[in-house]
NUGU-627756 format. One record per residue: residue in three letters; chain; x, y, z of N, C-alpha, C in turn. Coordinates in nm, 3 decimals. Layout:
residues N
ALA | A | X | Y | Z | X | Y | Z | X | Y | Z
...
***
This chain:
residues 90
UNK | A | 2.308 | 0.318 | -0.575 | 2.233 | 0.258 | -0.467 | 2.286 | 0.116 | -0.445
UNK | A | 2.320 | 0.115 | -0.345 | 2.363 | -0.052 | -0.293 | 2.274 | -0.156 | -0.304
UNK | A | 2.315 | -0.233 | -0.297 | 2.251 | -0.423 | -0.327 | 2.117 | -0.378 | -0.165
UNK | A | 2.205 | -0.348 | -0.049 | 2.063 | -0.424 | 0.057 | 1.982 | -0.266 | 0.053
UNK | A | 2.004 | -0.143 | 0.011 | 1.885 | -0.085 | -0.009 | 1.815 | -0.095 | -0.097
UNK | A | 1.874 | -0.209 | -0.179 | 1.731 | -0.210 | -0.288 | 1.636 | -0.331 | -0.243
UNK | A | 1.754 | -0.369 | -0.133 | 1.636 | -0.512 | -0.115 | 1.548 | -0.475 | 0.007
UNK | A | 1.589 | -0.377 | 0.059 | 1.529 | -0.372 | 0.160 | 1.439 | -0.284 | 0.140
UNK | A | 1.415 | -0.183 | 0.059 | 1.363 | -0.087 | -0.008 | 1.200 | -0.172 | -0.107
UNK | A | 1.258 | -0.318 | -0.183 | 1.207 | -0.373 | -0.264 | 1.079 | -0.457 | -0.092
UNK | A | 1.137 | -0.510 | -0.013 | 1.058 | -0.555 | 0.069 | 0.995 | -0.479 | 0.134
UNK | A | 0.971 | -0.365 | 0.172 | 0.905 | -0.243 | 0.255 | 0.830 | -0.261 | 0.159
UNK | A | 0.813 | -0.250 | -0.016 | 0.754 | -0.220 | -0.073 | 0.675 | -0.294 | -0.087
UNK | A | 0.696 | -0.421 | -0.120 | 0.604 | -0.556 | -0.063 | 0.516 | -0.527 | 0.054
UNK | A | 0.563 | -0.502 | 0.198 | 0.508 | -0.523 | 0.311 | 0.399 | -0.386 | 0.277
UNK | A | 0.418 | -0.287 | 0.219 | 0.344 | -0.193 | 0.224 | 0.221 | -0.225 | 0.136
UNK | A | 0.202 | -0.308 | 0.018 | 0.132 | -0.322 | -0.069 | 0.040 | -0.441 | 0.046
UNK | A | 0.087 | -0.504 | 0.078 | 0.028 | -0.609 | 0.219 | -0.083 | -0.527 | 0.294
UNK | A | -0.003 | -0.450 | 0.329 | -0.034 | -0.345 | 0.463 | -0.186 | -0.259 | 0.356
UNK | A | -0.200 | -0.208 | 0.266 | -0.267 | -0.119 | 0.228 | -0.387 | -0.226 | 0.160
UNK | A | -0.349 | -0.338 | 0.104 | -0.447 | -0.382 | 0.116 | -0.525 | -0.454 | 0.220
UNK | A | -0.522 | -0.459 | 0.340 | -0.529 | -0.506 | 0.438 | -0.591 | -0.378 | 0.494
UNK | A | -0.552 | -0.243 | 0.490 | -0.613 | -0.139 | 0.544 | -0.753 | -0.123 | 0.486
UNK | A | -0.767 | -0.167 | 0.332 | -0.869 | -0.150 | 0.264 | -0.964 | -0.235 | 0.288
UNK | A | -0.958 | -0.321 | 0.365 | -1.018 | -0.419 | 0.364 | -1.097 | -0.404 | 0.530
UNK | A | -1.029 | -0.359 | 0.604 | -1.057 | -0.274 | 0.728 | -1.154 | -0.163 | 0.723
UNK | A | -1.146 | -0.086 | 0.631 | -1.233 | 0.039 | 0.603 | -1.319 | 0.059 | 0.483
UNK | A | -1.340 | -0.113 | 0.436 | -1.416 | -0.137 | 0.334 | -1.545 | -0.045 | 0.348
UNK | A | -1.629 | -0.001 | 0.494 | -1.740 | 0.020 | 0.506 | -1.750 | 0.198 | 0.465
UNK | A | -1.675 | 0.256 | 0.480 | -1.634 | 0.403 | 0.442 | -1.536 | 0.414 | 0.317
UNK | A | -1.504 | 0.385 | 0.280 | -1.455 | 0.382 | 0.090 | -1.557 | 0.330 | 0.008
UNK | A | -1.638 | 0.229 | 0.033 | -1.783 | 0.216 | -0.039 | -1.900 | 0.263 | 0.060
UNK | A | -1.864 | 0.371 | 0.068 | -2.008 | 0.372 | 0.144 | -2.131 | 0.466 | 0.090
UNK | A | -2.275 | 0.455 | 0.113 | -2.372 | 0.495 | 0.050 | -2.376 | 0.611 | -0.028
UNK | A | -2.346 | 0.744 | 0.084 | -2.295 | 0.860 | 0.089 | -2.230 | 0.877 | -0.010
UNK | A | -2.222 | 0.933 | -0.125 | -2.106 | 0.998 | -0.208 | -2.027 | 1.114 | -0.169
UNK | A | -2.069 | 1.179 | -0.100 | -1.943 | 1.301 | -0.023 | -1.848 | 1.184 | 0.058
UNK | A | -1.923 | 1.085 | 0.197 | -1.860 | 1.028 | 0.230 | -1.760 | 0.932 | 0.201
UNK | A | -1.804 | 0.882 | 0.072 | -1.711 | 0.780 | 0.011 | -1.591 | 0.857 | -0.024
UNK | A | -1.641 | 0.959 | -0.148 | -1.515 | 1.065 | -0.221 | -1.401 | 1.086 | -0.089
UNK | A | -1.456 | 1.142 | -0.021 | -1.386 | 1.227 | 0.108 | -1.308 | 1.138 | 0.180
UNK | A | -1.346 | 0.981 | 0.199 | -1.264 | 0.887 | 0.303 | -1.154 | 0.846 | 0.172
UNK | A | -1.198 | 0.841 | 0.081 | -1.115 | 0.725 | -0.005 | -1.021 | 0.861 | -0.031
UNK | A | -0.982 | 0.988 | -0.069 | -0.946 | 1.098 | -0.131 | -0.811 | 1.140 | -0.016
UNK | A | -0.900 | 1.096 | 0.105 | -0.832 | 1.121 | 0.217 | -0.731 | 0.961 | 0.256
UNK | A | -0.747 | 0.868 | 0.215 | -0.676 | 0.757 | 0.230 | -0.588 | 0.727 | 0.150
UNK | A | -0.606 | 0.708 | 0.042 | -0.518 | 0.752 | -0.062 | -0.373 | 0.877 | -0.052
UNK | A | -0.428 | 0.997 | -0.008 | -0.286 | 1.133 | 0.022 | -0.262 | 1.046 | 0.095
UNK | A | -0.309 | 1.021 | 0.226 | -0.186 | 0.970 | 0.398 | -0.121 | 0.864 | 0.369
UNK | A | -0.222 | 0.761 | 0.262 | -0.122 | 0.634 | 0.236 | -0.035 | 0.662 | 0.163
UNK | A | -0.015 | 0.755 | 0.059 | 0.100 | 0.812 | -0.065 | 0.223 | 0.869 | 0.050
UNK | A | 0.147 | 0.959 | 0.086 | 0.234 | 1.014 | 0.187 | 0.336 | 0.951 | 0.273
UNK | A | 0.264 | 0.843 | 0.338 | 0.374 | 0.755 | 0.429 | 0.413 | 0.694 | 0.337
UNK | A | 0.387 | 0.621 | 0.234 | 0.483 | 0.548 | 0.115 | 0.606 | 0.649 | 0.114
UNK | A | 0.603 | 0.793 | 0.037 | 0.703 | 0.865 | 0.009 | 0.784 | 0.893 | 0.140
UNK | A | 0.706 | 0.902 | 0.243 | 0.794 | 0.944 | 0.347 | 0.906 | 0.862 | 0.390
UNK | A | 0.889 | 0.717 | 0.355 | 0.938 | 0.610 | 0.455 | 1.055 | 0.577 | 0.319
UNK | A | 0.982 | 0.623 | 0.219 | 1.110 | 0.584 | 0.106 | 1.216 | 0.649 | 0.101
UNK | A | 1.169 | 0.807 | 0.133 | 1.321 | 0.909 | 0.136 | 1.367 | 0.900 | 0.240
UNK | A | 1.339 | 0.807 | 0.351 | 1.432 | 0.742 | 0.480 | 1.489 | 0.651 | 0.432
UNK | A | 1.505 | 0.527 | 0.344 | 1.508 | 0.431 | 0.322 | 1.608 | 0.428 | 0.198
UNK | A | 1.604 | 0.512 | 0.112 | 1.699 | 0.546 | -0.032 | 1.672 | 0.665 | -0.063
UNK | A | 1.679 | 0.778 | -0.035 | 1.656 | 0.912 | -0.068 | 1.548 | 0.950 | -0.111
UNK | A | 1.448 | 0.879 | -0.173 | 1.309 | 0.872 | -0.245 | 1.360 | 0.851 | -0.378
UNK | A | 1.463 | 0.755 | -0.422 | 1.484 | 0.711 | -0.525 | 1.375 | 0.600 | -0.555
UNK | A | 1.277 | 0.622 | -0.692 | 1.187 | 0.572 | -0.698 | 1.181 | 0.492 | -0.913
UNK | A | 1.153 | 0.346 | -0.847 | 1.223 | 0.272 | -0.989 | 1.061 | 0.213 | -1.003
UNK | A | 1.013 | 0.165 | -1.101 | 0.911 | 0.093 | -1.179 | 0.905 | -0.034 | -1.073
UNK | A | 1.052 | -0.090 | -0.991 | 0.985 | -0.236 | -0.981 | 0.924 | -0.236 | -0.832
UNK | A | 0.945 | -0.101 | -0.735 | 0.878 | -0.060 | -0.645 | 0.748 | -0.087 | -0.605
UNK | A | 0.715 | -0.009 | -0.750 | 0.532 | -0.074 | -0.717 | 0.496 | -0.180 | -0.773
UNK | A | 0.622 | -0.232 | -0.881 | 0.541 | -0.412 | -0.888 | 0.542 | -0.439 | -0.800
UNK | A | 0.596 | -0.443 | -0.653 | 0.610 | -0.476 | -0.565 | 0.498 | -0.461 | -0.455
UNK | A | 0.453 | -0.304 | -0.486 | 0.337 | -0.316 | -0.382 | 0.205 | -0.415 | -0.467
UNK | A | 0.180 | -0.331 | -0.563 | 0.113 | -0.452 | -0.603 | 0.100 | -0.593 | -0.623
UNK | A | 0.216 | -0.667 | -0.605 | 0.245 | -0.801 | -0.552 | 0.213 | -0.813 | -0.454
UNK | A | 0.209 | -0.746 | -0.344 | 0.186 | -0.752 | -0.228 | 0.029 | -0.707 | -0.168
UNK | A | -0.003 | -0.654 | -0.290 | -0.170 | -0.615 | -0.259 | -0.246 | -0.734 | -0.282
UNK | A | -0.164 | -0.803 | -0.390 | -0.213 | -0.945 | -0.444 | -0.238 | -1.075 | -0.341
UNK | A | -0.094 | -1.014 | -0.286 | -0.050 | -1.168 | -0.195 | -0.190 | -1.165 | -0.086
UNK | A | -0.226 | -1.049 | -0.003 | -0.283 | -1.029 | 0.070 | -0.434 | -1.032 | 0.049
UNK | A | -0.496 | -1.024 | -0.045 | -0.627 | -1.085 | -0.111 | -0.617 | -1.237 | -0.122
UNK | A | -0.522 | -1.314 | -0.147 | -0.497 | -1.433 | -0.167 | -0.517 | -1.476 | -0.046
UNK | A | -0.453 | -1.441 | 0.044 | -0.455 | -1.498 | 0.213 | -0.556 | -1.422 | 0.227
UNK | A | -0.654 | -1.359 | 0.212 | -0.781 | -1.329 | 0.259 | -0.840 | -1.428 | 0.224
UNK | A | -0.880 | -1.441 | 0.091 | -0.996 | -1.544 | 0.045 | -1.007 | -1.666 | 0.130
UNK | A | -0.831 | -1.726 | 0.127 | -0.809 | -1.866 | 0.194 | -0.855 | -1.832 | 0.388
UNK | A | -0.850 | -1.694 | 0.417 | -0.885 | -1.701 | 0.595 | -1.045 | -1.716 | 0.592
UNK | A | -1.100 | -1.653 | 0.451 | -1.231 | -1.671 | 0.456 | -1.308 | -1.791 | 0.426
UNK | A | -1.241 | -1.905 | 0.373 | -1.252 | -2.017 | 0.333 | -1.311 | -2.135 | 0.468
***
């Protein structure tokens, strides 16, 4: 695998960890919501489509060659994006 698909591969992965926490934060009201069918069922269902477009966009991107520092990455990026929440809520 070449130098710019890993970087570019490594930043999707970033922007995606951004992106998903940012989605979660959007549909906070149906992933916690009262309902336990409803909660199970939205979050069960958000989770596959978000996996899904993760894998999909990766085997466009590097074959779906998939390394450990990928998801440090989203999770860096789930991080970053709670961080700039708190401070927009500030």
């Amino acid at each position: 695998m070449t130098l710019s698909v890993q970087i570019s591969t490594l930043l999707f992965s970033f922007v995606f960890g951004f992106l998903f926490a940012f989605l979660i934060s959007i549909n906070y009201r149906f992933i916690y919501h009262s309902n336990k069918v409803i909660q199970v069922l939205f979050t069960f269902a958000f989770v596959l489509l978000s996996t899904l477009i993760y894998f999909i966009i990766l085997e466009k991107l590097n074959y779906g060659a998939l390394h450990i520092y990928y998801f440090i990455m989203i999770i860096l990026g789930f991080i970053v994006e709670h961080g700039v929440e708190k401070l927009r809520k500030q």
